[in-house]
N, C-alpha and C positions, 0 to 999 in steps of 0.2 A: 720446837717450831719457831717459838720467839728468836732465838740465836740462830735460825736459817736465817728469818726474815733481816734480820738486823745486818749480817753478813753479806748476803745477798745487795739490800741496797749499800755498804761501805763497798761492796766489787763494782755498782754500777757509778755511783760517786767519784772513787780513787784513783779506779783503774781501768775504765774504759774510755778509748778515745772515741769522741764524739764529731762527727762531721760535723762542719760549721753549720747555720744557720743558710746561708747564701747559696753554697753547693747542693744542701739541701733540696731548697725548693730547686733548683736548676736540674737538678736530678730527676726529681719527681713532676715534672714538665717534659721531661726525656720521656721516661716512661711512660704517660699520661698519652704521649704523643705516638710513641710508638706502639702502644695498644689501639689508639685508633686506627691507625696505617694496618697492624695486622688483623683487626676485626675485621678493615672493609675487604683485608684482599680475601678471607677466609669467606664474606658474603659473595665477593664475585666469584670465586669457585664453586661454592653452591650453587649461585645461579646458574653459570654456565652448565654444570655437571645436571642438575636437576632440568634445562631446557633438553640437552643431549640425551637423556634417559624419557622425556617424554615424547621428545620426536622419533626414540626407538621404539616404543610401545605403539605410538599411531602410526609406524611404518608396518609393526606385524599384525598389529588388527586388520588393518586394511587389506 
């Protein structure tokens, strides 16, 4: 288990390249951005879909 561990971090250390710091956060301000853009458009389909489906129900009650 000790010589995973130990391995494991000389793989993370050695040989993995690391995105810089700067593209980073620029990245994760993408993303950040584009979850809000798809949460709202995912609320306004709900809304509309959940008005459409109650003005079809107070059409067959009626």
């Amino acid at each position: 288990m000790i010589n995973y561990i130990k391995e494991s971090f000389n793989e993370l250390k050695n040989h993995v390249t690391w995105t810089p710091w700067a593209e980073a956060q620029r990245l994760t301000v993408v993303v950040a951005v584009f979850s809000v853009v798809l949460a709202l458009a995912v609320w306004g389909v709900d809304t509309v879909f959940g008005n459409i489906v109650g003005q079809y129900f107070q059409w067959i009650k009626a």
